[in-house]
N, C-alpha and C positions, 0 to 999 in steps of 0.2 A: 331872282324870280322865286314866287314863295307857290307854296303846292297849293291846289285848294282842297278844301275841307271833303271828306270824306261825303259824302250823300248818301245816308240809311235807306235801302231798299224797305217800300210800306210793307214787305213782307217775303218768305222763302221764296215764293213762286216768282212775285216780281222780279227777283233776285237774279231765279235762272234761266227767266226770260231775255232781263239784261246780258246776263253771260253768255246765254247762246246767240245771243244778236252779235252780240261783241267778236267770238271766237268766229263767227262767221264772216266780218268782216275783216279780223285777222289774217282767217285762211287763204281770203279771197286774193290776197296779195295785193291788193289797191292803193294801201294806208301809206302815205309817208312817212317817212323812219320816225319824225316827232309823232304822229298823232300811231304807228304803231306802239311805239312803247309807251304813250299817256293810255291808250288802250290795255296793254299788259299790267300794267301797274291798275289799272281800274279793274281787270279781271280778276287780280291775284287781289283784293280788299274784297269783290263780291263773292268769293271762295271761301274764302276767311269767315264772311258775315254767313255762308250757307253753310259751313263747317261747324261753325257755332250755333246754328239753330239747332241743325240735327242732333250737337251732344247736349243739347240744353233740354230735347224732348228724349231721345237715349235718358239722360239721368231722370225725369218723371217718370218712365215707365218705372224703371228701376223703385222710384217711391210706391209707385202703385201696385207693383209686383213683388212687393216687399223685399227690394232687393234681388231678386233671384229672375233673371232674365227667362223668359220661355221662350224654345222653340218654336218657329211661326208652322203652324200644320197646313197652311196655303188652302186652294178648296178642291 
């Protein structure tokens, strides 16, 4: 049995829209043991891919801030 290929969310948000559907139906305890772990393993690749967004725009600021992270002053 071969895995199937990874499916790039179009974007962050879609990402953890998927994740939050997903762990919802996790929680829900409905899932059969196969489609809960094809669910885990699809959760833990959409974490990964929203893990990496966020240090991919973490390291921009850091270009644009020249390096030196500021303090968020909130409003």
């Amino acid at each position: 049995m071969t895995k199937a290929p990874f499916k790039t969310p179009a974007s962050y948000e879609s990402a953890m829209e998927e994740l939050e559907q997903l762990t919802g139906l996790i929680e829900s305890g409905q899932l059969p043991l196969e489609q809960l772990l094809a669910g885990y393993e699809r959760g833990a690749e959409l974490l990964k891919f929203c893990r990496d967004k966020l240090q991919a725009v973490e390291e921009q600021i850091k270009v644009l801030d020249a390096g030196v992270l500021k303090p968020w002053a909130g409003e």
